[in-house]
SEPA-587900 format. One record per residue (C-alpha): residue number from 1; residue in three letters; x, y, z. Coordinates in steps of 0.1 Angstrom, whole numbers, plus 2048, in hexadecimal, padded with zeros to 3 digits. Layout:
[NUM,'ala',[X,Y,Z]]
...
***
This chain:
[1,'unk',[800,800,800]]
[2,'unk',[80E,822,7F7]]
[3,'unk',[812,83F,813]]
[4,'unk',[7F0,857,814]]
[5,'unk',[7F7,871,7F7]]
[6,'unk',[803,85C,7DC]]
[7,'unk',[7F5,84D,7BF]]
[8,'unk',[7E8,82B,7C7]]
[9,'unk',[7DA,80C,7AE]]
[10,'unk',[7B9,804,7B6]]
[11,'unk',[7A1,7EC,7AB]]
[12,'unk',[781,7F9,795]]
[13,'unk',[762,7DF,79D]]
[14,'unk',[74E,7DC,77C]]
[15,'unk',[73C,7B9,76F]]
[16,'unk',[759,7A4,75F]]
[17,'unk',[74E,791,740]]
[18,'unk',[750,76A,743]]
[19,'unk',[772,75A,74A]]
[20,'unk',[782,73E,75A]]
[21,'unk',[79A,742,779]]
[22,'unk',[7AD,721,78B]]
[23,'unk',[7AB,719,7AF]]
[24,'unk',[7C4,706,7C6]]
[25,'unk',[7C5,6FF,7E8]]
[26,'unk',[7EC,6F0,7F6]]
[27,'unk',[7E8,6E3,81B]]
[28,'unk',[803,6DC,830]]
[29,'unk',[80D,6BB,826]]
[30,'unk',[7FB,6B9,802]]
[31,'unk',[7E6,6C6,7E8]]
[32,'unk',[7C4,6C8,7F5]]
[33,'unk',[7B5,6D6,7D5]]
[34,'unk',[7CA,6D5,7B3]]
[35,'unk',[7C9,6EE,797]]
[36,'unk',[79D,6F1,78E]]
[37,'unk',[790,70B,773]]
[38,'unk',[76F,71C,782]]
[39,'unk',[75A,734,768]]
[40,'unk',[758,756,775]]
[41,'unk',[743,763,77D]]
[42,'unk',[727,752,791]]
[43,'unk',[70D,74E,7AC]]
[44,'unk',[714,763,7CB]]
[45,'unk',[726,753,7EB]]
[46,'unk',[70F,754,80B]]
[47,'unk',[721,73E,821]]
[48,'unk',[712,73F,842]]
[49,'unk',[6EA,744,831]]
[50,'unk',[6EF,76F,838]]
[51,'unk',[70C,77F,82A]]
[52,'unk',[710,780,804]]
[53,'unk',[737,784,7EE]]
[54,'unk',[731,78B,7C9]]
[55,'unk',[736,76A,7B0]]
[56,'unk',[753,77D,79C]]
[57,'unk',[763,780,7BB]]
[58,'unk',[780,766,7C2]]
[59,'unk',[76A,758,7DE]]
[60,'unk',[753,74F,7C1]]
[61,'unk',[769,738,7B0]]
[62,'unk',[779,72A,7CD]]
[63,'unk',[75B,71F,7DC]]
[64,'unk',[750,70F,7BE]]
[65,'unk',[770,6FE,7BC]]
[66,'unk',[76E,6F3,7DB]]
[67,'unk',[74B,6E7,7DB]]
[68,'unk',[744,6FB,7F8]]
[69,'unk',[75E,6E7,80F]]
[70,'unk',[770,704,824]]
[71,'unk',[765,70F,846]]
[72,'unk',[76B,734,851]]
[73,'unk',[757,755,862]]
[74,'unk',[74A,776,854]]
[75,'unk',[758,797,85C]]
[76,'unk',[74D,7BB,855]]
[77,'unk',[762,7CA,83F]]
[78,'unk',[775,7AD,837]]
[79,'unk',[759,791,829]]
[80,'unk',[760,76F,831]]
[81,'unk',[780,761,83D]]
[82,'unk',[78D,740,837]]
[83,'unk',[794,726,85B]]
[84,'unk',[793,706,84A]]
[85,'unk',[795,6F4,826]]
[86,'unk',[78E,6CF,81F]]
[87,'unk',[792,6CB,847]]
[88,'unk',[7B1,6DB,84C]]
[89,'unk',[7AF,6F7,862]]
[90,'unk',[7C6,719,868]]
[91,'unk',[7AF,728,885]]
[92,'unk',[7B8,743,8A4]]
[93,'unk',[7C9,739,8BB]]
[94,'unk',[7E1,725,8A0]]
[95,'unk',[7F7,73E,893]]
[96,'unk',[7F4,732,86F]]
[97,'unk',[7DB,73E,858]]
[98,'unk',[7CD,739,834]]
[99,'unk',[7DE,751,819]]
[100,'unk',[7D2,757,7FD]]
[101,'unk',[7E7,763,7DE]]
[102,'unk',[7DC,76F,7B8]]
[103,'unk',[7F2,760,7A0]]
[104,'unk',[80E,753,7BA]]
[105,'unk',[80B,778,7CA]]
[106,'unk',[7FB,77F,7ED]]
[107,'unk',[7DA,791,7E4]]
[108,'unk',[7D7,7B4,7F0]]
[109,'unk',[7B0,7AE,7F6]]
[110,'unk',[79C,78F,808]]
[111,'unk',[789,777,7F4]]
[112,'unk',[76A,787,7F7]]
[113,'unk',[777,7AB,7E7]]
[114,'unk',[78E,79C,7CF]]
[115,'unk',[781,79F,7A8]]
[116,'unk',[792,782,792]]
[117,'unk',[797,783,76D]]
[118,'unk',[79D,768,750]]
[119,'unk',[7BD,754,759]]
[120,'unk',[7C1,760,77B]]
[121,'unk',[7D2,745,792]]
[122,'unk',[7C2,743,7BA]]
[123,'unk',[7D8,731,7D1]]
[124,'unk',[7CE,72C,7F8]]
[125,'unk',[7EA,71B,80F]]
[126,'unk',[7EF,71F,831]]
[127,'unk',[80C,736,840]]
[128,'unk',[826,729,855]]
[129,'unk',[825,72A,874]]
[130,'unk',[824,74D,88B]]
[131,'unk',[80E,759,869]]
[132,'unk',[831,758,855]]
[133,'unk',[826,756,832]]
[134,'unk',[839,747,814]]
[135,'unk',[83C,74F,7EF]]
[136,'unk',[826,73B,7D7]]
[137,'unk',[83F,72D,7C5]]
[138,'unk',[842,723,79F]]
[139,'unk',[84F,70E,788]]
[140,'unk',[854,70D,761]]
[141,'unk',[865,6F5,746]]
[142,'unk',[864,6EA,724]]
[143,'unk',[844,6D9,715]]
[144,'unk',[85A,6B7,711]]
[145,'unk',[87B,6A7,717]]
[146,'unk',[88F,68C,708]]
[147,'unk',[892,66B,720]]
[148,'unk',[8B3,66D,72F]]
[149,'unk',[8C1,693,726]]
[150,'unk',[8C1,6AA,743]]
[151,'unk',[8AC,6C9,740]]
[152,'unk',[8A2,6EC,74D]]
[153,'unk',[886,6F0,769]]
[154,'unk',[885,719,776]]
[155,'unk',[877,71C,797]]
[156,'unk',[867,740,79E]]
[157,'unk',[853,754,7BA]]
[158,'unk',[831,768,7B1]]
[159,'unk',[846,786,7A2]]
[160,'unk',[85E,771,78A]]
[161,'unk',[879,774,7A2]]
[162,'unk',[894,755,7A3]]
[163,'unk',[88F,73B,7C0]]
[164,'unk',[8AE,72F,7CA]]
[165,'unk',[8B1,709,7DF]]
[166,'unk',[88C,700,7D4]]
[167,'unk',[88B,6D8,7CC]]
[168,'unk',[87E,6D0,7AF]]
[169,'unk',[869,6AC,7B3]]
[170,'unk',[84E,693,7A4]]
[171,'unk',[82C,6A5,7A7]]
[172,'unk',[81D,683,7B2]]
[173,'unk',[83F,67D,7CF]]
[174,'unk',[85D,66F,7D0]]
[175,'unk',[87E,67C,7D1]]
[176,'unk',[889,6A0,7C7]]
[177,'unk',[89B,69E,7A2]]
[178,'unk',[8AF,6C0,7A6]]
[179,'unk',[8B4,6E1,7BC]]
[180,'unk',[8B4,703,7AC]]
[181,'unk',[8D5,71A,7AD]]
[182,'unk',[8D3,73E,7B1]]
[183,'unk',[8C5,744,790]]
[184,'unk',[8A4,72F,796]]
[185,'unk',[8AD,712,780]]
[186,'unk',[8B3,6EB,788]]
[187,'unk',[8BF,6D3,771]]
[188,'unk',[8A9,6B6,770]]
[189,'unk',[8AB,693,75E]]
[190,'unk',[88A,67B,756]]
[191,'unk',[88F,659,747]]
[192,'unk',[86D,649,748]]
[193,'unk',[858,652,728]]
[194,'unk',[836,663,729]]
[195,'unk',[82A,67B,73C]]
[196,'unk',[837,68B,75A]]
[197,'unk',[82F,6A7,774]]
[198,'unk',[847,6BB,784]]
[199,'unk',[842,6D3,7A5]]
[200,'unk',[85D,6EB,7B7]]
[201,'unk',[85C,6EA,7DF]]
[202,'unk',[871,6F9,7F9]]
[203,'unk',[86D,6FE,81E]]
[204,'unk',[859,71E,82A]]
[205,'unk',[849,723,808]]
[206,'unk',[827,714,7F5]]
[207,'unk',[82D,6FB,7E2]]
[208,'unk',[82C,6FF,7BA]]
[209,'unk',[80F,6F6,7A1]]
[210,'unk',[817,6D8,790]]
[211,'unk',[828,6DE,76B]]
[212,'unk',[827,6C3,752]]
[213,'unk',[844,6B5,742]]
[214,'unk',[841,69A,723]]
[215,'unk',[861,684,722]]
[216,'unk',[868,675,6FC]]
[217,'unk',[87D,670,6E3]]
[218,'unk',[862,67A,6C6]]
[219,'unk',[860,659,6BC]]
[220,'unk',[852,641,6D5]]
[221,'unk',[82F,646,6D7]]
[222,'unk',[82D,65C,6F2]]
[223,'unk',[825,67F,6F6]]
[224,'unk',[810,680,6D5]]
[225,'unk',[832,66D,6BE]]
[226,'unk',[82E,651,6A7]]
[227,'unk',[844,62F,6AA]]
[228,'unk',[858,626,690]]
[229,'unk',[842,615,671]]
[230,'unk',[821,626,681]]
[231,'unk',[812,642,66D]]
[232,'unk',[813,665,685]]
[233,'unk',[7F2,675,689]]
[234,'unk',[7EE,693,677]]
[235,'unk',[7F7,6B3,68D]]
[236,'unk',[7DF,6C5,69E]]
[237,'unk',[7DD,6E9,689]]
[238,'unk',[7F0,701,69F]]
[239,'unk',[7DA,71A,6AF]]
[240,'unk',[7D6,73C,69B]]
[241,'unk',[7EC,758,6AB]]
[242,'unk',[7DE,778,6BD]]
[243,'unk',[7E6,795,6AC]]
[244,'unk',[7C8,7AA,6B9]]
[245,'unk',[7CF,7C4,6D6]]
[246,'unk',[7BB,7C0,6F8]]
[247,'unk',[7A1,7DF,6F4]]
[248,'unk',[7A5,7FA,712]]
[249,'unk',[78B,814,719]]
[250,'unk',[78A,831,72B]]
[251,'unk',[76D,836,744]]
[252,'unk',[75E,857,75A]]
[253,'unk',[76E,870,745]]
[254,'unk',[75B,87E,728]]
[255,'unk',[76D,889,707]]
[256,'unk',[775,8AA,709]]
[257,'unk',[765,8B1,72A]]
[258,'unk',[768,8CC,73C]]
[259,'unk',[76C,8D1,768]]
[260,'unk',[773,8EF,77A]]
[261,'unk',[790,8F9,78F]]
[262,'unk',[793,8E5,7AB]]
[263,'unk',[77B,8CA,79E]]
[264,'unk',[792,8BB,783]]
[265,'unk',[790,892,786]]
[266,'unk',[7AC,87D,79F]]
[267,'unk',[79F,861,797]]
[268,'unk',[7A6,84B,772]]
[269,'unk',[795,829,76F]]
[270,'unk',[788,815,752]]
[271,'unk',[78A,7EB,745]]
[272,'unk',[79B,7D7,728]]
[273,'unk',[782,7C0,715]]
[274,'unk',[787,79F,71C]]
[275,'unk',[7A3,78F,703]]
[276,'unk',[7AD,76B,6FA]]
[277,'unk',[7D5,770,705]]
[278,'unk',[7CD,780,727]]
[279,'unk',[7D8,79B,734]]
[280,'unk',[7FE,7A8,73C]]
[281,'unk',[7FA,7CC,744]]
[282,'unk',[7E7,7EC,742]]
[283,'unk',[7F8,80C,73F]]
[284,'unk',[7EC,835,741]]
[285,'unk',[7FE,854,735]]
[286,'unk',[7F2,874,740]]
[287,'unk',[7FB,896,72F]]
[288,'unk',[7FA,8B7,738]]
[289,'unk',[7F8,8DB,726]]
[290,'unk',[7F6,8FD,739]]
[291,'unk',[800,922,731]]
[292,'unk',[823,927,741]]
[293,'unk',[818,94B,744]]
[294,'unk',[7FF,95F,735]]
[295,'unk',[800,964,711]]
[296,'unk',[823,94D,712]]
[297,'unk',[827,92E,702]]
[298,'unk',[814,912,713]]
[299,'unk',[829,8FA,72D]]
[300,'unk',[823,8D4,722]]
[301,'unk',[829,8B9,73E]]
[302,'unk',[823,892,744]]
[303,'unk',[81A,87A,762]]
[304,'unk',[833,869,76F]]
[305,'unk',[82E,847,77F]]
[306,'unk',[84A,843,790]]
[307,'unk',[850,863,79E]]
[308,'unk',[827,868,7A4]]
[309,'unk',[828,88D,797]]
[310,'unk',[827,89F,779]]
[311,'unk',[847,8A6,767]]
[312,'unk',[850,8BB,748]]
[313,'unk',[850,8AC,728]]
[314,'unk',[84C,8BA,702]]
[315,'unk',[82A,8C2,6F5]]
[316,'unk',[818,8A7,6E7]]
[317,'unk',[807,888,6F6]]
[318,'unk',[822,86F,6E5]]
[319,'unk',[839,880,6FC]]
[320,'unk',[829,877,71D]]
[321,'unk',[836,85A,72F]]
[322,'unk',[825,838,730]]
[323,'unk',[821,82D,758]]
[324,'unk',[811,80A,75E]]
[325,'unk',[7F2,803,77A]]
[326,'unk',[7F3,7DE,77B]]
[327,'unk',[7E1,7BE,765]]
[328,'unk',[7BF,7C2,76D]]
[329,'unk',[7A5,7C4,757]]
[330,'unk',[795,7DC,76B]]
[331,'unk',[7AE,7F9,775]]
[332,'unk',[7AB,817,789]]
[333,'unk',[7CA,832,794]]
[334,'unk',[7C7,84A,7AC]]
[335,'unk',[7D9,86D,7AB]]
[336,'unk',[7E2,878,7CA]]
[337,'unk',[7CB,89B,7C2]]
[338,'unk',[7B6,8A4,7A8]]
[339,'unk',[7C2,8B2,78A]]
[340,'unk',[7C9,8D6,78A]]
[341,'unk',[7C0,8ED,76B]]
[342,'unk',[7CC,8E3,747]]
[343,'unk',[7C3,8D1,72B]]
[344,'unk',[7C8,8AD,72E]]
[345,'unk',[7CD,88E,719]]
[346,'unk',[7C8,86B,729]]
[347,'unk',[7D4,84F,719]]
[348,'unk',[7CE,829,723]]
[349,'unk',[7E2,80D,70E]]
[350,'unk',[7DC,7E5,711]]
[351,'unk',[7F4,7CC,70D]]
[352,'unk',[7E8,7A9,70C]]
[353,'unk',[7F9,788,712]]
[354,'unk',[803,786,6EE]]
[355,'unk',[812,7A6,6F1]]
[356,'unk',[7FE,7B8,6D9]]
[357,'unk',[7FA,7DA,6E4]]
[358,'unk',[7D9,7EF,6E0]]
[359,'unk',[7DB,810,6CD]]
[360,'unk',[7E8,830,6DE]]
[361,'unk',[7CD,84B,6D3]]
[362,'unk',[7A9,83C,6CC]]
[363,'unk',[78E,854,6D1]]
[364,'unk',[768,846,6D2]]
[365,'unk',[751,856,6BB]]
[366,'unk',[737,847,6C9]]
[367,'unk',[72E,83A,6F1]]
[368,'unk',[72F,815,6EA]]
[369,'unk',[750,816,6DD]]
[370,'unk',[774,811,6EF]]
[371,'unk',[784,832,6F6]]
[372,'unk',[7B1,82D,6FC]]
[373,'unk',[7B2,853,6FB]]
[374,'unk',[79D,872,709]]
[375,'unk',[7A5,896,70C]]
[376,'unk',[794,8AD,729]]
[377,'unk',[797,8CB,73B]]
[378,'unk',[79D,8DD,758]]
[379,'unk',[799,8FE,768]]
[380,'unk',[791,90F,740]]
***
């Protein structure tokens, strides 16, 4: 959380369009629930038969995932918290308690507040104990594998930082198959064909999802290959790529609308469209022109993120600076005061898993349709 007075991310709460979101639950000892899609949204989540979350809320999914199996009270202000899962319980006075993280990174809101998009990852797992609580860890590595020839597994944390002396091991048990250096990576060698499932652990953190890993030569029979003297099955056409941009728009602030002094907005908030590659960021740029004096030329300036203030820059929107506000669909950024008096241009840009970027300067002609760019003013 920043300090009071500087621009924060917040969350807008529109309707999201139907998605799918995964739900996993790591006890202690095991997996209690593995990796299970849930559509969002759904049905509202009354618990104890009076208080009510919202069904695109992550409670939503993770009760449906659960089939209603967790145990835990309502607060005010808070909505439900979570004691026990599948009969394993993390209740005062234990000093251990359920976390819950949002794509292997500890949510900033409960279960009940927090809104979920398409491809989002929800992870409970209890803390250690005196409430420490670990990283959700991660683990990637090739598709496949030749039997016999050692490999690359990279073990991460929730922000794609390297895990060093995480174990790699067999998702279903047994012994670990490699330890990661200070880079994140393990060497790791499987000999029997077909296919395997890989997981990284390591004391004080959660336990990774599993990753799947098919071991053949290409000519076996496994993993999809053909023996020798057996006709291969056709390959499955590959997918079509996404070249179309995530859409962005631009909400509470009319084109070319005008506020007084001392009324100008503080607050800029819109959605991205749902899009079939995800979501990997959503980034503003706010410009700024003013008279330097009266009747002198007029003094041009841009947001920056970073430094939470304006700053000079030439005149010009394609000169302001780009600052990101996070991977939600639905984004909000708060100034830390309204906007004084000038004539503004507000830009929002999309970039979507694919890495296709929206354009820079759409204005809607019309109020149905998506608006990256609108000019307003303040104070004249």
């Amino acid at each position: 959380m920043l300090a009071v007075g500087a621009a924060v991310l917040t969350l807008a709460l529109p309707p999201i369009a139907s998605a799918d979101v995964s739900v996993r639950v790591e006890g202690d000892a095991a997996t209690l629930l593995a990796p299970t899609a849930q559509p969002i949204p759904g049905p509202a989540v009354v618990k104890d038969g009076v208080n009510s979350c919202a069904g695109d809320r992550a409670i939503g999914a993770f009760d449906r995932a659960l089939a209603g199996d967790w145990a835990g009270p309502w607060f005010n202000g808070l909505g439900y918290a979570v004691d026990a899962i599948k009969g394993e319980t993390y209740a005062f006075p234990v000093d251990r308690y359920w976390v819950f993280y949002v794509n292997e990174q500890m949510a900033a809101l409960g279960l009940c507040d927090q809104v979920v998009q398409d491809g989002d990852r929800i992870l409970l797992a209890p803390s250690g104990p005196g409430y420490a609580a670990g990283r959700a860890l991660r683990v990637a590595a090739a598709p496949s594998a030749a039997p016999g020839t050692a490999f690359t597994v990279t073990v991460t944390d929730g922000e794609s930082k390297p895990v060093e002396a995480a174990q790699v091991v067999p998702a279903t048990g047994g012994a670990p198959l490699g330890t990661t250096g200070a880079d994140g990576t393990a060497s790791v060698t499987l000999t029997e064909r077909g296919a395997a499932s890989l997981r990284a652990v390591k004391p004080g953190d959660v336990r990774s999802a599993p990753a799947a890993v098919c071991v053949s030569d290409g000519a076996d029979g496994f993993c999809g290959s053909s023996k020798p003297g057996v006709p291969a099955p056709p390959p499955a056409p590959a997918p079509a790529p996404d070249t179309t941009p995530a859409v962005g728009r631009i909400s509470g602030l009319g084109e070319q609308q005008r506020f007084a002094r001392g009324k100008g907005p503080r607050e800029l908030k819109g959605v991205v469209d749902a899009d079939p590659s995800g979501l990997r960021e959503v980034r503003l740029r706010l410009t700024r022109r003013v008279p330097a004096t009266p009747g002198g030329r007029k003094a041009c300036s841009t947001w920056d993120g970073a430094r939470e203030r304006f700053v000079r820059a030439p005149c010009g929107a394609k000169a302001g600076r780009w600052f990101k506000v996070g991977d939600r669909a639905a984004w909000s950024y708060l100034l830390p005061a309204r906007l004084g008096p000038g004539r503004y241009v507000l830009d929002v840009q999309a970039v979507d898993g694919a890495g296709n970027a929206a354009p820079e300067d759409v204005r809607a002609k019309d109020a149905g349709a998506p608006r990256t760019r609108v000019v307003f003013v303040v104070g004249g």
